[in-house]
N, C-alpha and C positions, 0 to 999 in steps of 0.2 A: 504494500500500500504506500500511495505517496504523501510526501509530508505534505499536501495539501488535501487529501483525502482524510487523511487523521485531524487534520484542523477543524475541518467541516464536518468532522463525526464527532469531533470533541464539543462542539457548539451546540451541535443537535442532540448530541445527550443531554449536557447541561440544561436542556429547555426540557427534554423532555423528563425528567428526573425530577423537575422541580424541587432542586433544592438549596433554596438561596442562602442559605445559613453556612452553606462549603467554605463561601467565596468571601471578602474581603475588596476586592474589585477585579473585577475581569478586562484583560485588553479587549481593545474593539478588534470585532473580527478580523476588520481589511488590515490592520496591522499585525496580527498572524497571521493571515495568509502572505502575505509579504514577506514576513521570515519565513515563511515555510516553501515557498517559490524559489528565497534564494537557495534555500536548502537541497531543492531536489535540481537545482541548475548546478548545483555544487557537485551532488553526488552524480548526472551524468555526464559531468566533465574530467570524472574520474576519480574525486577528493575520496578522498577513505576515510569517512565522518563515522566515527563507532555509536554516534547514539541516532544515525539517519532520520529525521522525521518524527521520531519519537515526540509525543506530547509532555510538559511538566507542569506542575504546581507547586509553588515555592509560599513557605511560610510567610505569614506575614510581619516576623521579626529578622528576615533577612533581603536585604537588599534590594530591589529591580526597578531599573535606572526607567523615571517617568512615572513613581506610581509611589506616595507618601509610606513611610517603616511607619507602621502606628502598634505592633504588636497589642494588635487589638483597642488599641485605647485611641480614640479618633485625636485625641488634644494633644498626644507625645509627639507625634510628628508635625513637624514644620512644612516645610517644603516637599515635595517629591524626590524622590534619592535622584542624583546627580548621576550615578554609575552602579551598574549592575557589583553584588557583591563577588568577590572572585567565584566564588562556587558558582553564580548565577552565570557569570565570560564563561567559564570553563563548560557548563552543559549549554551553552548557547554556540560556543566554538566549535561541539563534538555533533550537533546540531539537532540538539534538541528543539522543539519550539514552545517557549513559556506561554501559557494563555492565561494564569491569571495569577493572582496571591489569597492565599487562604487564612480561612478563622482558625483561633485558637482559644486556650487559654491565656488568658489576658498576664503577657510579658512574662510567657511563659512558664506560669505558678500553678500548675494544678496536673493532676492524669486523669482528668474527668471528660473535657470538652463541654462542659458550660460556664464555665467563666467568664462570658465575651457579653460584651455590649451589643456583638448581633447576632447572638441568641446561643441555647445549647446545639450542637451538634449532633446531629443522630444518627445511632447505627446503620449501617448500606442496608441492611435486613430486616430489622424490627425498629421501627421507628420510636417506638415507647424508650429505647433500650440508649445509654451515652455511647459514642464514639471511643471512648478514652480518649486522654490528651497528654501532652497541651496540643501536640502536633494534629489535630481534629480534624482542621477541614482536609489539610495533604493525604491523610491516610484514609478519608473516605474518598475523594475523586481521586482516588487510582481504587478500592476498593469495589465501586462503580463501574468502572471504565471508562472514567470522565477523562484520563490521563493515564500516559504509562509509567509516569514516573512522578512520585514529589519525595521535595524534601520538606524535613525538620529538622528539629532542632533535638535534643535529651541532656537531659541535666542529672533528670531523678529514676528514667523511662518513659521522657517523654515520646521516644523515636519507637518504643519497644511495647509498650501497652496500648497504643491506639493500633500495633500492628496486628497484635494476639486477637484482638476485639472483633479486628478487621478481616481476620484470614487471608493475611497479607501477609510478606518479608517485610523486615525490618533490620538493615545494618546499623547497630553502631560502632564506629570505629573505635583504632586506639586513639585518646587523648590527645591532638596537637596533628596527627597526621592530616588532618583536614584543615585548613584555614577557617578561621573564623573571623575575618575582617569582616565588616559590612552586616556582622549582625549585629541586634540588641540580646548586651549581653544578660542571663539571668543569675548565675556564679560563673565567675571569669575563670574557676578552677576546676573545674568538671564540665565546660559546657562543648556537647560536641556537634557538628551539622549531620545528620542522617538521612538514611535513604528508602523510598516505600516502592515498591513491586509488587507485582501481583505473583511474580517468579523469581527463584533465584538469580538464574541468568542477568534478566535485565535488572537488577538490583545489581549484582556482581559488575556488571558493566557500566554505571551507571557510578557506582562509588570509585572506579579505576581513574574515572574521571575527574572526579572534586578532590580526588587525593592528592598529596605533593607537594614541593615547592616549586617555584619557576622565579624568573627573573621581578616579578609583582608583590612575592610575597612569600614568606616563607612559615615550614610549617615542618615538626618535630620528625629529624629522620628517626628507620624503623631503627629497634638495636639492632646491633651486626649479627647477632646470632638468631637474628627473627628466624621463625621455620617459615619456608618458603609452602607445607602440605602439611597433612594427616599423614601417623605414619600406616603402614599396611593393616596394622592391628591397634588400633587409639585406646588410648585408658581414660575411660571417662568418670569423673564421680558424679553420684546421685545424694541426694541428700538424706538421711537417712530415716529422719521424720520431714513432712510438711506442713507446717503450723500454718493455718489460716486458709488452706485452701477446701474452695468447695468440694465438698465429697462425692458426687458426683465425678469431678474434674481431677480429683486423684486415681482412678482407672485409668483415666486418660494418660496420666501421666506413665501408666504403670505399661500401657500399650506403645507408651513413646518411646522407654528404658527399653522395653523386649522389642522393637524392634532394631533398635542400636545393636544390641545382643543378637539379632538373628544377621543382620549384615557385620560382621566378624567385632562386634565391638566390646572390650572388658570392662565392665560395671564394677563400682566400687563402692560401699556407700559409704559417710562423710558425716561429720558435724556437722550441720549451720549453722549453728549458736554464733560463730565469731563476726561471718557475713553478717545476719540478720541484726547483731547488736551494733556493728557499721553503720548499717541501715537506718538507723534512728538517730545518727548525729546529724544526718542531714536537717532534719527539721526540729528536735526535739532537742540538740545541741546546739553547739555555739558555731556551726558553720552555717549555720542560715544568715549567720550578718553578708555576707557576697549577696545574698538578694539585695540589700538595702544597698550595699555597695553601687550595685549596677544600678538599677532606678528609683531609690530612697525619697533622694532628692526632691524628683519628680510627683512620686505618693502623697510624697506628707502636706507639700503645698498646692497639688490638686486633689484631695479624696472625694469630692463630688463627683470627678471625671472615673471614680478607679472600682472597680468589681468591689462589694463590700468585703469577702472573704479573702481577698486577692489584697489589698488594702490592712486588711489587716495582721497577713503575717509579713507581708513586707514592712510596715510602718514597726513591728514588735519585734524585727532584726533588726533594727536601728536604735534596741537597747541593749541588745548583746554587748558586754563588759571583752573590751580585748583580752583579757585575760582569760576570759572562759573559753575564746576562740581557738586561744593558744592551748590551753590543755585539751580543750578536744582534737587537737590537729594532732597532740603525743599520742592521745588514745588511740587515733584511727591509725597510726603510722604501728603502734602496739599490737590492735586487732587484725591488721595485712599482714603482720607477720605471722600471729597466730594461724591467721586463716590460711597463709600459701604453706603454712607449715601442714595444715590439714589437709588439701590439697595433694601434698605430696608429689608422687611423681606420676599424678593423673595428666593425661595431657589437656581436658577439658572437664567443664564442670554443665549438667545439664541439671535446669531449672524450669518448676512452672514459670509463666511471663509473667502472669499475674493471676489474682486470687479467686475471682470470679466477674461476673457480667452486672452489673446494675444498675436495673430502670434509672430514668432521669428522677421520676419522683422519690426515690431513696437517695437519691445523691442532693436531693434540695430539702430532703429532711432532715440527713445528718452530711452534709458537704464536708466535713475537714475527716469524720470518723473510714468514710468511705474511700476517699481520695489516700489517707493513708495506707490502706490496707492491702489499696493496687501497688500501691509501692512497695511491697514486703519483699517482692523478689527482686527490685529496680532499682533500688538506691542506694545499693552497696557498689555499683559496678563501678563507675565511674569513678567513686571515691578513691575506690583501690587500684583505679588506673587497672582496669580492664576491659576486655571489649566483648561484642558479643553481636550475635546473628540472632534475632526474632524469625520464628516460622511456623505456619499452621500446621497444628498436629489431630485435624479432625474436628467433628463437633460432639456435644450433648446438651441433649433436650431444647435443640435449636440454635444453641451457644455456638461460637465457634473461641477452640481451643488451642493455645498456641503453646511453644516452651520455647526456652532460647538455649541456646549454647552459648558459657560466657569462657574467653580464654585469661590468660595472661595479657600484657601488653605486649603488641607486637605479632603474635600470635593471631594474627586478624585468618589469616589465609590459613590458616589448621581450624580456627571456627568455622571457618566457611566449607571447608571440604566436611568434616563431622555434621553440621546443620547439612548438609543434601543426604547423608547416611540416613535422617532421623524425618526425613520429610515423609508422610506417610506413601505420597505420590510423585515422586521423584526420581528420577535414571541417579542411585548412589555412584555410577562410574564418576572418577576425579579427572574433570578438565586439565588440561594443559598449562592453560594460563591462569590466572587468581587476580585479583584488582590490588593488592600490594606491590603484584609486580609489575604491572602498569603504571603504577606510584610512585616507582624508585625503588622497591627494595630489590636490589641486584643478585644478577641470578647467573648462574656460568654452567653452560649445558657439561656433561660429565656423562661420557659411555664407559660403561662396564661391561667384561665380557665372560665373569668365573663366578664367585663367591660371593661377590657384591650384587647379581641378579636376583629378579623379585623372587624372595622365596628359597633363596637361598643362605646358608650359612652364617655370612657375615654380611647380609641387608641391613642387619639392624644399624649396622655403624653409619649408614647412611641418614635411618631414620633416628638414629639419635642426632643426625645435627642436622633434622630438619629440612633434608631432601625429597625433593617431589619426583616422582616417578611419575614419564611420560610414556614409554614405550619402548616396541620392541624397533630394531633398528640395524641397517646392514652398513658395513665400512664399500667403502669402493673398492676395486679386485685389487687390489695390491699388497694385499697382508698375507703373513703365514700364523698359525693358531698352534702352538705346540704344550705338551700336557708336560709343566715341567716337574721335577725332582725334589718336590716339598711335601712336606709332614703338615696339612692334611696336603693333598692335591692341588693345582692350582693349573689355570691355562695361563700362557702368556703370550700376549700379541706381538708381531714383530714385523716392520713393513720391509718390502721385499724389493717392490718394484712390481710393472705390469706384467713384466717377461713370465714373471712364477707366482706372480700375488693372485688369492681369491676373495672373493667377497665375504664375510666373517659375519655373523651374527651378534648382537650383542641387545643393550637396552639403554636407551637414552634416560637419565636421572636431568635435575637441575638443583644443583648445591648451591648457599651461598657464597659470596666472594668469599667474606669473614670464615666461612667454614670449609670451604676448600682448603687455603692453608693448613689449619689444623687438623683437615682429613692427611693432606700430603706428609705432615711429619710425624702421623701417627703410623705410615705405609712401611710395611717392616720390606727388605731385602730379601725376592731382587726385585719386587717389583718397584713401578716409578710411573707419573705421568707425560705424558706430553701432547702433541698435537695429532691428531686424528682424523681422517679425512673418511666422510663420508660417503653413501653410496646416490645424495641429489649432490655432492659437491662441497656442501661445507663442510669446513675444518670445525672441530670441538676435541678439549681435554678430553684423553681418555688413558685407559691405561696401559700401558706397556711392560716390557723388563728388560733384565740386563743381556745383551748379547750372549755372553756364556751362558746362562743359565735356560736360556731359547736355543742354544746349540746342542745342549745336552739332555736335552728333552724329545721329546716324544713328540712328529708332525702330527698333527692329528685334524689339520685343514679340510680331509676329506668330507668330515663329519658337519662342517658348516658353522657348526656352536657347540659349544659348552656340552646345555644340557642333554644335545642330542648324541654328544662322546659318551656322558655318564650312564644315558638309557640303551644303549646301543650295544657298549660296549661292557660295559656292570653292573648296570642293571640299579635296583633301588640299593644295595646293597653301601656302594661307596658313593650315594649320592645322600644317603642318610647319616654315613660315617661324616664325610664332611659338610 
């Protein structure tokens, strides 16, 4: 479909859907279809626009040049924004086309989606029923099919509760990897831009894009030993009780663990006590003064203009004593260590998203009691600088049910591959590329031809530093493959030339930079890396050995690969020994 076909369908839903409580303001048409003309003159003059045509709806506490930031509150903003914020340039450069900005909860304080001066937000399905928020209107019109893509904003789960609600995807990232110029901030210290899909995929490709720094601005690289995947077998923890959640929606959950467990994955179950007692300094300690921080100001000398409940925990962080900010900031720095200490050497941690569904009318009988209780699984992430993939995990009794996978920092792209394991409808095969590493985090293709193949012996050394496995993969005719003279067994590759070289089987991995090195010095004698040439052409690291040690070995190039010498020739026998 063309980007001006998606315009005109995104228009014609909006009307027909009738639901004006999404939007915040919407461009005029003729001005999306504009962008969206350029868009598809771009894409048939050959441009390679990864979000083609795609439609978006961005928060209305982030940027988009010609159209006032009011984060909900009509009197915060001034003027119309000047300039798209960078996340807004970046999905408008991959070509996307924005058609409007959305409601929320007002300067982004609630997980409800009624907060707003233009009204509560209502579920895609049950119209009685909140959206969650604050991110409300984004994650209903993509919910809809008003859009394929919006963003928000998450502080506490705001990116991740309107997504569970919505039986949508929901990334949030690591901390800082995203720019956040151009928005209004709600805590400057946990606030991250997020992204809603209806799919993994385009969610995946969609945040590849807002990630990163460039020459505009800059934004928190990953660590050098970020994992670039999941490894072949993930360790995930469960938490071992789940306070607050509906009972009902704990089967659900218990269907979401088993099938992790049926797609090869080891379950582990965990404390929460450490997370969940995190959870509560966001609001019930002394780091809610960053709300007042970011828009106090503004609160205390308009509160006619401001949500009463919105108004009121902002204005009542602007008595938090800096001292009590300071010792909560020890305690959570005390509780993250506790917690990763419980943790352990799980690679992820899988969570309900949140606690249950509730009507609009229990959320305007008890507003702060309910709002709280969506956050029981959401407001620890952030704090403890961790990230996490929202995704629908089914329904009940009309509900729709979500969990997330939350990882480490950095760890974005090992959530991501775990969250499609856990989708209930979802191809678990693991793509190629990840949106970390369309982001920057650097990635160095690496063929292996023995030991280090899936599934063999010493894989793990790979998936201990966080190596993704792409596939299977042929050298160009120029190698020889000999079984050399090692305790356990081992091939080694050795190029030869065309005159005698045959085309070698192997499996393409991608290591990090940072961990490449310390694969190399951890490579005991004879083997060694180097350059590789391929069976389309390209060169890539791979491995080799040492001359002698390939002369006094055993050809065994006949055979094509590895595992076809071990089956062929001994069967399971010495492919179990080593």
């Amino acid at each position: 479909m063309s980007a001006v076909d998606r315009v005109h369908a995104a228009y014609t839903t909006i009307e027909s859907t009738a639901r004006p409580e999404i939007w915040i303001a919407l461009r005029p048409l003729a001005d999306a279809l504009a962008d969206a003309r350029a868009v598809d003159a771009a894409v048939a003059a050959g441009a390679g626009l990864p979000l083609a045509g795609l439609t978006a709806a961005v928060k209305n506490n982030v940027d988009v040049a010609g159209i006032p930031t009011t984060a909900a509150c009509p009197g915060y903003a001034g003027e119309a924004a000047l300039a798209d914020a960078p996340v807004v340039a970046r999905l408008r450069a991959a070509g996307a086309v924005v058609i409007g900005v959305t409601n929320l909860d007002q300067f982004a304080t609630g997980l409800v989606g009624t907060r707003s001066p233009h009204g509560a937000v209502r579920d895609a399905r049950r119209p009685e029923y909140i959206s969650g928020g604050s991110s409300s209107g984004s994650a209903v019109a993509v919910a809809l099919g008003i859009v394929d893509v919006g963003i928000g904003t998450d502080t506490a789960g705001s990116g991740r509760v309107p997504a569970a609600l919505q039986g949508i995807v929901g990334i949030k990232p690591t901390y800082g990897v995203v720019p956040t110029d151009g928005v209004v901030p709600a805590c400057r210290s946990y606030d991250c831009v997020t992204v809603f899909a209806r799919d993994l995929d385009t969610a995946d490709a969609a945040m590849g894009v807002l990630a990163g720094a460039d020459e505009t601005t800059a934004a928190r690289p990953f660590p050098p030993g970020a994992p670039l995947g999941a490894p072949a077998e993930p360790r995930v923890a469960v938490p071992r009780e789940l306070p607050g959640l509906n009972p009902a929606w704990q089967n659900a959950f218990g269907d979401a663990r088993a099938r992790l467990e049926e797609r090869g994955v080891s379950v582990r179950e965990i404390d929460l006590t450490p997370f969940l007692e995190a959870a509560r300094l966001l609001y019930d300690g002394g780091l809610v003064a960053e709300r007042h921080e970011a828009v106090g100001e503004f609160v205390d000398a308009h509160p006619d203009q401001v949500d009463p409940t919105v108004g009121a925990i902002i204005s009542a962080a602007g008595t938090v004593p800096a001292t009590r900010l300071l010792r909560d900031r020890v305690r959570l720095a005390e509780l993250t260590a506790v917690a990763m200490a419980e943790l352990g050497d799980c690679d992820a941690l899988l969570i309900p998203t949140t606690t249950e569904h509730p009507t609009i009318a229990e959320v305007e009988a008890d507003p702060i009691g309910v709002n709280s209780r969506l956050g029981t699984y959401t407001n620890f992430c952030n704090l403890m600088d961790m990230c996490a993939v929202a995704v629908p995990s089914g329904t009940v009794d009309g509900a729709q049910f979500g969990v997330s996978v939350v990882a480490r920092a950095g760890a974005d792209a090992l959530a991501l591959d775990i969250a499609r394991r856990v989708m209930a409808h979802s191809d678990p095969v693991v793509r190629q590329m990840v949106w970390p590493m369309r982001a920057g985090l650097q990635a160095v293709p690496l063929l292996v031809v023995g030991a280090h193949l899936r599934g063999q012996p010493l894989a793990w050394q790979l998936d201990q530093r966080g190596a993704r496995w792409v596939g299977p993969v042929l050298t160009a005719p120029l190698y020889r493959l000999s079984r050399l003279d090692t305790d356990p067994p081992k091939p080694g590759l050795m190029r030869v030339g065309a005159a005698s070289g045959a085309a070698i089987g192997g499996e393409l991995w991608l290591i990090g930079a940072a961990m490449l090195g310390d694969f190399l010095a951890a490579l005991p004698a004879p083997m060694m890396l180097g350059r590789v040439t391929l069976a389309d052409g390209t060169e890539v690291v791979g491995f080799g050995c040492a001359l002698d040690a390939w002369e006094s070995g055993e050809d065994i190039s006949s055979y094509g690969d590895w595992r076809r010498y071990l089956t062929d020739v001994t069967g399971n026998a010495l492919s179990e020994r080593v």
